[in-house]
ZAVOKOL-239239 format. One line per 8 residues: their letters; for each residue y, x, z of N, C-alpha, C. Coordinates in steps of 0.1 Angstrom, whole numbers. Atoms other than C-alpha are relative to their C-alpha. Example, Ala and Ser with C-alpha at 12.3 -4.5 7.8 and 13.67 -1.06 7.14 Angstrom:
2
as) -12/9/0/-45/123/78/12/9/0; -11/-9/0/-11/137/71/11/-8/8
end
This chain:
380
xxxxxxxx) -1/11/-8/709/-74/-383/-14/-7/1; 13/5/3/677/-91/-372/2/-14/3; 5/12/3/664/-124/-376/3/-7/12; 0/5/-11/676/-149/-348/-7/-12/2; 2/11/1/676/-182/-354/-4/-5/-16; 1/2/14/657/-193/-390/-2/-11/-5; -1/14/4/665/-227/-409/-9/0/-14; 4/-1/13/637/-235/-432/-7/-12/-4
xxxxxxxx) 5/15/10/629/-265/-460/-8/-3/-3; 9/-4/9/603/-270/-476/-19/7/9; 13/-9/-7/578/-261/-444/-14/-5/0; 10/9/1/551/-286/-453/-3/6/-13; 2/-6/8/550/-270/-488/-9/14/-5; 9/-15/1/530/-238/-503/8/12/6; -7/-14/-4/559/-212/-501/0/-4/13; -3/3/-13/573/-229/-469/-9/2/15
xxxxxxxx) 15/-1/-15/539/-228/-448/-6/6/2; 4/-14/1/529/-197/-459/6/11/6; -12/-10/-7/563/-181/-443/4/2/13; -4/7/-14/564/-198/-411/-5/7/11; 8/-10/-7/538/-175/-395/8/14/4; -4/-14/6/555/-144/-409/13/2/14; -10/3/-3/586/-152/-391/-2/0/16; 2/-3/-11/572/-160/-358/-10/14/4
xxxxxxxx) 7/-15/-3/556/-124/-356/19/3/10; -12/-9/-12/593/-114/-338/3/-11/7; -3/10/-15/592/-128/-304/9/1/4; -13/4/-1/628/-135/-301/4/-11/-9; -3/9/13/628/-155/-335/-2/-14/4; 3/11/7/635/-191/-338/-1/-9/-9; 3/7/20/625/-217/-364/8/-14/6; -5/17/2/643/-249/-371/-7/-3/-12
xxxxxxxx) 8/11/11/620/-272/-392/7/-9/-9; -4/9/2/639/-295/-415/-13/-13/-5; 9/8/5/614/-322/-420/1/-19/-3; -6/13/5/612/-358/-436/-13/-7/10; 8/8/-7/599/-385/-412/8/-15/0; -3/11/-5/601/-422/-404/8/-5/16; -5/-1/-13/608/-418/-369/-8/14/7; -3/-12/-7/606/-392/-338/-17/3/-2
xxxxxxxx) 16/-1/-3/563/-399/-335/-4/7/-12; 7/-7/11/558/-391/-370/4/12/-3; -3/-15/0/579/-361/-369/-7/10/10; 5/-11/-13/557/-344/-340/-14/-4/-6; 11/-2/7/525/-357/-359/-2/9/-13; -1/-12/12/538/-336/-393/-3/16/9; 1/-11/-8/546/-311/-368/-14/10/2; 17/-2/-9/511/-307/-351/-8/5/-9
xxxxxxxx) 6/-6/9/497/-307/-384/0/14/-10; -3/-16/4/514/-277/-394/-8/11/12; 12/-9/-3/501/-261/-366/-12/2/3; 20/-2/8/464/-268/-372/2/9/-8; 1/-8/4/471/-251/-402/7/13/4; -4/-13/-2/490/-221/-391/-8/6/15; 12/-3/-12/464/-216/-359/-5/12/-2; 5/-10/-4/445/-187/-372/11/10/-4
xxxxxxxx) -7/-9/2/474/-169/-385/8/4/17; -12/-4/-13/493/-175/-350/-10/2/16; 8/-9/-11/462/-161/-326/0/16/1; -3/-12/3/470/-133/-342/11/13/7; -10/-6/-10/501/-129/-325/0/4/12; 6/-9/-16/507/-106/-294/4/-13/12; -3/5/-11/527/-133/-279/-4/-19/-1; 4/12/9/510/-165/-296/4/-14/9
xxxxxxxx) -7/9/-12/520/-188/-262/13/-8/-6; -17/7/5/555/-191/-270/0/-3/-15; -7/2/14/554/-197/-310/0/-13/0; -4/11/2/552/-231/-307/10/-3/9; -15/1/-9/581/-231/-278/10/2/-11; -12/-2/4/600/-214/-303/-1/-9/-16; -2/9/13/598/-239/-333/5/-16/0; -7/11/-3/619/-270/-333/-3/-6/-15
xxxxxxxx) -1/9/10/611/-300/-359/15/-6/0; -5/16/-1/642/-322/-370/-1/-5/-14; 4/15/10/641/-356/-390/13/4/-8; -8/-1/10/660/-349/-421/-1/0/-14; 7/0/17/660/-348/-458/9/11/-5; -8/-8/3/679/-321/-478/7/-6/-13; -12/9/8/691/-344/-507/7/-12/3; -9/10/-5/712/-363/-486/11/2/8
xxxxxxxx) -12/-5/-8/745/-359/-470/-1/4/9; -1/-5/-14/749/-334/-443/-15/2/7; 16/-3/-5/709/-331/-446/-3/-13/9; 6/12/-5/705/-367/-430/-1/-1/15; -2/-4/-12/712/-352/-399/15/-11/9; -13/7/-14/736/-366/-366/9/10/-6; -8/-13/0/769/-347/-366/0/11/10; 4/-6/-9/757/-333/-335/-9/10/-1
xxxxxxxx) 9/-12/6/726/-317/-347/1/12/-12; -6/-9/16/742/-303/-380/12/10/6; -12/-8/-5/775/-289/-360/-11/12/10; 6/-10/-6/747/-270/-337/-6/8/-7; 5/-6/12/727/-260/-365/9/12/-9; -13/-8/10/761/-243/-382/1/11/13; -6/-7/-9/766/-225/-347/-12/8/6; 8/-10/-3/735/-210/-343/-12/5/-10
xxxxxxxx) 7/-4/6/716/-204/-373/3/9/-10; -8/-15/6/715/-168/-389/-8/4/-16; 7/6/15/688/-176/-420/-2/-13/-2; 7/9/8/681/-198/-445/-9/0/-3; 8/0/10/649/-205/-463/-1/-11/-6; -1/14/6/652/-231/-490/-6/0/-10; 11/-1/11/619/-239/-500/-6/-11/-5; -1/12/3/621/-273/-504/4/-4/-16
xxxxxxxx) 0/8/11/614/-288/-538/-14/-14/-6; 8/15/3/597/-319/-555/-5/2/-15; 5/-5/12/577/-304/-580/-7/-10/-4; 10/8/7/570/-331/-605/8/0/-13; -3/-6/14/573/-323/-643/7/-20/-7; -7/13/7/582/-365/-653/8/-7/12; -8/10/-6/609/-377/-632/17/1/-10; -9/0/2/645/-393/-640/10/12/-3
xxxxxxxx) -11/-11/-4/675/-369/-644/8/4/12; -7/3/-10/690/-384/-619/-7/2/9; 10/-4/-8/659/-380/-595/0/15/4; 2/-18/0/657/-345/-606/14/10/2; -14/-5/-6/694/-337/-601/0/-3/18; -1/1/-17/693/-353/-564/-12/13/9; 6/-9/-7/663/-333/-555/-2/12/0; -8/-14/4/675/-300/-569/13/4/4
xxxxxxxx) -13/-4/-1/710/-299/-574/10/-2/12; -11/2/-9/724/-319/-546/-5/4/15; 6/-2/-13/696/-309/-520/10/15/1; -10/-15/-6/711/-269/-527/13/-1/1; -14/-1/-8/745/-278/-526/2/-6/12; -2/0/-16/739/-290/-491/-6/10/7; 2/-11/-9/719/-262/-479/11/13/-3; -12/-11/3/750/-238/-493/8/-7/8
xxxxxxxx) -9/0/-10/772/-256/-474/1/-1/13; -1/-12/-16/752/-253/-440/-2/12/-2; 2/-10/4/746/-221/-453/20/5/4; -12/-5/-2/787/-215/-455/2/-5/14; -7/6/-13/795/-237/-423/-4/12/12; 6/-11/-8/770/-208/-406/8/11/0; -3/-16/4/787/-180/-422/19/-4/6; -14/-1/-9/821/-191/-406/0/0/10
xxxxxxxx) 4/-4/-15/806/-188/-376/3/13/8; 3/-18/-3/804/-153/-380/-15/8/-1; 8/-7/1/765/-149/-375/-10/-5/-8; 7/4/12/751/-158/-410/-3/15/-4; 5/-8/4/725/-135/-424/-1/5/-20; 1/3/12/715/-146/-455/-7/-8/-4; 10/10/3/700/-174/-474/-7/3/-14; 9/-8/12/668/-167/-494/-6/-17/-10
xxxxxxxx) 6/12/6/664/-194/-521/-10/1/-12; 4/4/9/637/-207/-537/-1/0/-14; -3/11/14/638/-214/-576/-12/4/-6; 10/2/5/611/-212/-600/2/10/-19; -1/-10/14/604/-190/-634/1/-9/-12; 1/9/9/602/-223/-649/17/-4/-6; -15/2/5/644/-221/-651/1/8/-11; 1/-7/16/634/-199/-685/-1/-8/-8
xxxxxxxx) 2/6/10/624/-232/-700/-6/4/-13; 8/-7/8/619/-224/-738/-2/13/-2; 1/-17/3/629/-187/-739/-18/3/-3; 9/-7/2/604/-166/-754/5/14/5; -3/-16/-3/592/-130/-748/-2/3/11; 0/-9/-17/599/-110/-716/11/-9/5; -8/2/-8/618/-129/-692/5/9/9; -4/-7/-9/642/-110/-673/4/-4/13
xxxxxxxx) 5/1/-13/645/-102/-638/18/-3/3; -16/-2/4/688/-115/-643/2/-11/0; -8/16/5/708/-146/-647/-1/-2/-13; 1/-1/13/700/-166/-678/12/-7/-5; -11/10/9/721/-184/-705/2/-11/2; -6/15/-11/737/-214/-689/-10/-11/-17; 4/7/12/727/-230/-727/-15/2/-4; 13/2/3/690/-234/-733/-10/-11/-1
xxxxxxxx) 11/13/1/661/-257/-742/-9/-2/16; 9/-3/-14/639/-268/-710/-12/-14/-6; 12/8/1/607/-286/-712/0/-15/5; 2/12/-3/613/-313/-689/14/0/8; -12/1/-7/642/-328/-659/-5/11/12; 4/-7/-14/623/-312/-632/7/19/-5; -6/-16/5/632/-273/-651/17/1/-4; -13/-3/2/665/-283/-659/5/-2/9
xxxxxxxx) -9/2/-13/678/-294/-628/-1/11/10; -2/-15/-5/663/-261/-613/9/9/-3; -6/-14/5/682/-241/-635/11/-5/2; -11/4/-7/712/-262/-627/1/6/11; -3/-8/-20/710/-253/-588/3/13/-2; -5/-12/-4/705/-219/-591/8/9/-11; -10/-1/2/733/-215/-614/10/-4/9; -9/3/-13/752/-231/-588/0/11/12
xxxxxxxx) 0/-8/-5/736/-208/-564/4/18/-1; -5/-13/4/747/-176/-583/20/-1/0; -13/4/-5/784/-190/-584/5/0/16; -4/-2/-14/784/-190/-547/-3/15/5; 0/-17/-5/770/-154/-546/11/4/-2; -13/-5/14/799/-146/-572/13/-1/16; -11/5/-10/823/-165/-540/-3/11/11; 1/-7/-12/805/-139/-512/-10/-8/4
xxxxxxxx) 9/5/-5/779/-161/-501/-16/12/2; 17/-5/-4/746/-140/-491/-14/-4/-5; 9/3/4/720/-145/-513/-11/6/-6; 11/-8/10/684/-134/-530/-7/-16/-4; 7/9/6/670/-159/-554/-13/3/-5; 16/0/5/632/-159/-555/-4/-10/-13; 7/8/15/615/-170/-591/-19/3/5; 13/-1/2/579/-174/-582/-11/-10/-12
xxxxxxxx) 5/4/16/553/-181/-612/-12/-13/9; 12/8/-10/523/-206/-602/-4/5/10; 7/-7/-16/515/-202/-566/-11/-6/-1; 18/3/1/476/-201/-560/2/-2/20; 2/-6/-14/461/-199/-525/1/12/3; 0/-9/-6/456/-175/-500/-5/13/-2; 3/-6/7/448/-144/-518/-14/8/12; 5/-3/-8/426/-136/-485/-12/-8/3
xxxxxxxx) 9/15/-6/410/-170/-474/0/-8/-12; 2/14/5/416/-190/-502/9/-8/2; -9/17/-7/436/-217/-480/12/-3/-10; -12/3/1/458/-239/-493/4/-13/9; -4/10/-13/481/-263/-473/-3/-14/-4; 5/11/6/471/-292/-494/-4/0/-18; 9/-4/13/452/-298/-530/15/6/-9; -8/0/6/473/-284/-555/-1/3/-15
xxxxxxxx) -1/2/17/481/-281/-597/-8/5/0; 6/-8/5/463/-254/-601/-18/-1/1; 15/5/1/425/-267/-592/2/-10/-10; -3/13/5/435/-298/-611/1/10/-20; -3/-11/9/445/-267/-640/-11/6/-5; 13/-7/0/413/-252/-636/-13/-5/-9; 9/10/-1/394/-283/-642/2/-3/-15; -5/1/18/413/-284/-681/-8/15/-5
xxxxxxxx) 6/-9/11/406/-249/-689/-13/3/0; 18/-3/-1/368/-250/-680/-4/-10/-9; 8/9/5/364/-280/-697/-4/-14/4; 10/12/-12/355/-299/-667/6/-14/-3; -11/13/4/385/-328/-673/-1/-3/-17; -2/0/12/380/-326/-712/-14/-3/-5; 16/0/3/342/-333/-719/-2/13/-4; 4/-10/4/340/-298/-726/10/5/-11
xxxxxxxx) -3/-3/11/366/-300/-753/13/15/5; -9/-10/-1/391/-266/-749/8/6/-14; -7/-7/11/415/-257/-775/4/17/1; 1/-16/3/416/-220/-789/9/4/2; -15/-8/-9/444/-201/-769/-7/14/-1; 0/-19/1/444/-159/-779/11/3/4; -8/-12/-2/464/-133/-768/12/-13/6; -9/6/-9/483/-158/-742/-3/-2/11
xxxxxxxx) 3/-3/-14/487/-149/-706/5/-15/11; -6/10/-11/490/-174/-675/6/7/15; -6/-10/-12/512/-160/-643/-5/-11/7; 0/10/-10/498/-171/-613/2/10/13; -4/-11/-10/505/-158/-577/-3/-1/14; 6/6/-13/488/-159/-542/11/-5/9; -7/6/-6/507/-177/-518/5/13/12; -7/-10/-9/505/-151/-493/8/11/0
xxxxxxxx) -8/-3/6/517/-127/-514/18/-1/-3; -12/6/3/551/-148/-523/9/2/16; 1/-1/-16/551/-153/-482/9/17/7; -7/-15/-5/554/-116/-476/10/9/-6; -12/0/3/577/-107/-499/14/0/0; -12/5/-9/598/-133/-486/5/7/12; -2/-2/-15/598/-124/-453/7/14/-7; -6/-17/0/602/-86/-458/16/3/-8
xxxxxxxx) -10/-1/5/632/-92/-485/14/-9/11; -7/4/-7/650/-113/-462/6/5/15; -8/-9/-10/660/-89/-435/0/14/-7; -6/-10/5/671/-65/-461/8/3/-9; -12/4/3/701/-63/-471/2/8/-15; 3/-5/19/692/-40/-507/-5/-14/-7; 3/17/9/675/-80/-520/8/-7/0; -11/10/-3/707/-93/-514/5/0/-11
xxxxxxxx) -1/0/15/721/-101/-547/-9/3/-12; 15/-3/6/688/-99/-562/-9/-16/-7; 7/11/6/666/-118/-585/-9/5/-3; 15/-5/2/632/-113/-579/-9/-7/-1; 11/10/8/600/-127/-601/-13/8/9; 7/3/-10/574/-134/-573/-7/0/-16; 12/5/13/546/-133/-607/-7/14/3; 8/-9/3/519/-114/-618/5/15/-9
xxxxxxxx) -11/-10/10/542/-101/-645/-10/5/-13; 9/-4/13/530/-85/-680/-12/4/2; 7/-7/-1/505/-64/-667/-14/-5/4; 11/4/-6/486/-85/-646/-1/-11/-4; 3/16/6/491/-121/-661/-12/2/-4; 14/-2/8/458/-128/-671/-5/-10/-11; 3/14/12/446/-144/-707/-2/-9/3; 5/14/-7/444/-176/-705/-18/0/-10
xxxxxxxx) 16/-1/3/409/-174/-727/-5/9/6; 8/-7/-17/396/-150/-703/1/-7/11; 1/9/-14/406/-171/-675/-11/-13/-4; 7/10/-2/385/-201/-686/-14/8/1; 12/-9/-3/358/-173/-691/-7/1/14; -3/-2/-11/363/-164/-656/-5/-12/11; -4/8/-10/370/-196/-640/-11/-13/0; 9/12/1/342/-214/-652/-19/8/7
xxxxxxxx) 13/-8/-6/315/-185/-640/5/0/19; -3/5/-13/335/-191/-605/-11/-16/4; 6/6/-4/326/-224/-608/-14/-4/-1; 14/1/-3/291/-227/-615/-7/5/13; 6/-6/-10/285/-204/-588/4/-4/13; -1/10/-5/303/-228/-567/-6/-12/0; 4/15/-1/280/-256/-572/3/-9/-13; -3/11/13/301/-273/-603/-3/-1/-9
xxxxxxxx) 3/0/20/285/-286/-637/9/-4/-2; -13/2/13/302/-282/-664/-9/-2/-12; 5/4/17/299/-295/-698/1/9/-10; 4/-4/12/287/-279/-729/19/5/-2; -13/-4/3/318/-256/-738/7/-2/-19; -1/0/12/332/-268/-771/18/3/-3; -8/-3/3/361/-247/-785/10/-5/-16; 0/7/15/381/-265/-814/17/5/0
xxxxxxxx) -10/-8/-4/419/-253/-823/11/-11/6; -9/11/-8/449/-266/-808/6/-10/-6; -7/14/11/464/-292/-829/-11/-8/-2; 13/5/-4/432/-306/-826/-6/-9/12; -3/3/-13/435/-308/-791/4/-6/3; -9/10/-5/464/-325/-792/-1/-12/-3; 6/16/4/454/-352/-816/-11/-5/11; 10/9/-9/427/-359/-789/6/-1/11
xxxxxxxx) -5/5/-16/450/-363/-758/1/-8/-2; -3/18/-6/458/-401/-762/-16/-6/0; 13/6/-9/418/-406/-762/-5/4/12; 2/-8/-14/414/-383/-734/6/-4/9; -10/9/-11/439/-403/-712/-5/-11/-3; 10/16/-8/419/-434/-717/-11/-1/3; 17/-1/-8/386/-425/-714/-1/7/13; 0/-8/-8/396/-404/-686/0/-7/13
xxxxxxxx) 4/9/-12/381/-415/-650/10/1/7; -12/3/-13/408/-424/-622/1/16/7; -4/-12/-5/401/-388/-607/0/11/-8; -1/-12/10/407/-369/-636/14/-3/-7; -7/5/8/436/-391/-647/11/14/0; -8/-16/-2/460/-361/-630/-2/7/-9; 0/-9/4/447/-337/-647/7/-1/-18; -4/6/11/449/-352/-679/9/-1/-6
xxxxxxxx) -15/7/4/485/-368/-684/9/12/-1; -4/-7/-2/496/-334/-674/2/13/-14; 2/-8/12/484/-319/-705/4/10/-13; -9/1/11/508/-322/-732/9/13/4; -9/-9/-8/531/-303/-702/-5/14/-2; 3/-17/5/508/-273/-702/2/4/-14; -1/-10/10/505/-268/-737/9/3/-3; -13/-1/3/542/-270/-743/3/14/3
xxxxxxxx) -2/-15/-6/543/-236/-720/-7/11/-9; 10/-6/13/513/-221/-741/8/6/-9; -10/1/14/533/-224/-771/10/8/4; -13/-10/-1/564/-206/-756/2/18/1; 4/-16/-4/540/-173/-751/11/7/8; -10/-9/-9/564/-161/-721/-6/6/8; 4/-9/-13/559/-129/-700/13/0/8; -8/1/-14/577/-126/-667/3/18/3
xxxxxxxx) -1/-14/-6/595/-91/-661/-1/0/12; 4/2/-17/588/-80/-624/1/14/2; 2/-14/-3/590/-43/-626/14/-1/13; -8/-1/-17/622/-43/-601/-4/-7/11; 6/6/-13/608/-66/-579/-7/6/9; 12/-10/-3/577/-45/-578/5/9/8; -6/-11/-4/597/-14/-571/5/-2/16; -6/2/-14/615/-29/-541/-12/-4/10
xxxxxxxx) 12/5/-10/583/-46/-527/-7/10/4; 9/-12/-3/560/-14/-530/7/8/11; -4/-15/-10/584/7/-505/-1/-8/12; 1/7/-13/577/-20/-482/-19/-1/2; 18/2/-2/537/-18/-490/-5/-13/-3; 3/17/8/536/-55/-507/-3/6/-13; 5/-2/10/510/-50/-534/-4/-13/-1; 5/15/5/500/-79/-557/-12/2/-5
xxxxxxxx) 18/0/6/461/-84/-563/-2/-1/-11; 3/5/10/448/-86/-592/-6/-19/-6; 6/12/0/441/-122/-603/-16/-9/3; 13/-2/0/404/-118/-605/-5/4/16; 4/-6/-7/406/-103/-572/1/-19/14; 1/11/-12/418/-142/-552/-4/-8/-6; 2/11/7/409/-163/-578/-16/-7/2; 12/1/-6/374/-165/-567/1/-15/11
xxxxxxxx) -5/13/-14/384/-180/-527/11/-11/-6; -7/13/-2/406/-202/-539/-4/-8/-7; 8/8/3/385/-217/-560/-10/-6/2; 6/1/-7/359/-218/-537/5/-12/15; -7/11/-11/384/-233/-507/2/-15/-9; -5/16/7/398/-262/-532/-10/-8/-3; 14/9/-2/362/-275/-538/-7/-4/14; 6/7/-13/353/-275/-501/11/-11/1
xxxx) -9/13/-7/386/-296/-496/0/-10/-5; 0/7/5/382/-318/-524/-10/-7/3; 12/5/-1/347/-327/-514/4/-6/16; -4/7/-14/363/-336/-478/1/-16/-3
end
């Protein structure tokens, strides 16, 4: 069945913005936008701005004219009843849309429970239920959701590419309320619902360009393991890998798994995976010869061990300048992961992706441009 009409969340986001392109390559396809606005003006100024950025991707196309004809914004939220929609626009919405993409989340590692339950758990149980209202229609496809490798929480080891143990430790509200949803989400596969649940590991930029759709963790990430945020100070991390994963990458994937009906009941880790994760003490190696050659001083690299480290985060949070404070506070959060030494299985993923010709770069191979784009944008 191909692609008619596609409902997707989250399109202002990394995954979300990266997918949007993909999708208008079939000139029949349309997009429904769900997007958060004040009123009608500012929903067509989001709009616009999405397509600035998707511009050189959609010159590309043969029929590039019509992709903006076929893309419709509406004013909505997804953690809120009925998606915040009229009953008008949501009853049409049920009668003509044949995907999901629910790529909408509010990635922030310190919020409430309750925060983190509404913007997880109750946003997907309203896209499952336009998601069902579709599928009583008759021409529901399938809905491809989002979730994150961060629903492993503490587990150690290899993470599998499978549903985990409803019972486990999690780091923070933001990982547990993920892993809430898409246990919810697997209980509606269980009912017949149409699903592939994507786990992607850190998304980077554009494994191509660089681009990303706005600044994100990972320069801010970069800026800790160089040293640059720490006066130089880096705690001694061996033989522990960091998954990270180009955006476009995740993008194609998506697209390609979503009109095939073998990813359907499927749990596939969008990561680097064992093979390719790369040390995190190599990566500062790495990421700090990026940046010099980018223009950035760095300070004197001084390695001391981690317990060390930690004792110096409550001075490092106050001596720390207003545009470093980010990076900073966040700290405690990385190392907690550190500590868990987790790899991401991904071999079935891989398998299904390669017969489609989706190969994953080596990290070394984008980590360059996107460290290069995130310094021109920051300097904007």
């Amino acid at each position: 069945m191909s692609v008619k009409t596609v409902f997707i969340t989250g399109a202002t986001g990394v995954v979300g913005s990266a997918v949007v392109p993909l999708f208008l390559q079939e000139p029949a396809t349309e997009i429904r936008l769900l997007l958060r606005a004040r009123s009608d003006s500012e929903l067509q100024a989001r709009l616009d701005k999405l397509f600035e950025f998707w511009e050189p991707e959609l010159q590309g196309l043969a029929d590039a004219s019509s992709a903006r004809t076929r893309v419709q914004a509406v004013r909505g939220d997804v953690s809120v009843p009925r998606l915040g929609l009229s009953e008008a626009v949501y009853d049409q919405l049920g009668s003509e849309v044949t995907h999901i993409v629910h790529s909408a989340a509010n990635v922030k590692m310190k919020m409430s429970a309750q925060e983190a339950h509404q913007t997880s758990v109750v946003s997907t149980t309203e896209i499952a239920a336009l998601a069902e209202k579709c599928r009583r229609k008759g021409q529901f496809h399938k809905l491809d959701y989002i979730s994150t490798l961060g629903v492993a929480g503490k587990m150690t080891g290899l993470i599998p590419e499978e549903p985990l143990l409803a019972k486990r430790a999690f780091h923070n509200t933001y990982e547990s309320s993920k892993a809430e949803a898409e246990e919810f989400i697997l209980e509606k596969l269980k009912e017949g619902l149409p699903v592939t649940i994507h786990r992607p590991s850190m998304v980077v930029g554009n494994s191509q360009t660089g681009k990303i759709i706005h600044f994100q963790i990972f320069y801010y990430l970069s800026e800790f393991l160089t040293g640059k945020s720490t006066y130089g100070m880096v705690p001694i991390i061996k033989n522990v890998k960091l998954d990270t994963i180009p955006a476009d990458y995740v993008a194609k994937a998506l697209y390609w798994s979503s009109a095939n009906d073998s990813c359907t009941g499927k749990i596939l880790h969008l990561c680097s995976g064992p093979d390719k994760a790369m040390d995190v003490a190599l990566l500062t190696e790495t990421l700090r010869d990026i940046l010099a050659v980018q223009g950035e001083k760095l300070p004197r690299l001084h390695l001391i061990p981690l317990w060390l480290f930690r004792s110096a985060l409550p001075v490092l949070k106050w001596v720390a300048p207003t545009e470093l404070k980010k990076a900073v506070n966040n700290l405690s959060l990385f190392l907690d992961y550190i500590d868990d030494r987790q790899l991401f299985a991904n071999s079935n993923t891989n398998a299904i992706l390669s017969a489609a010709g989706i190969l994953l770069p080596s990290p070394e191979d984008y980590l360059n441009k996107v460290i290069a784009y995130s310094i021109a944008h920051k300097r904007k």
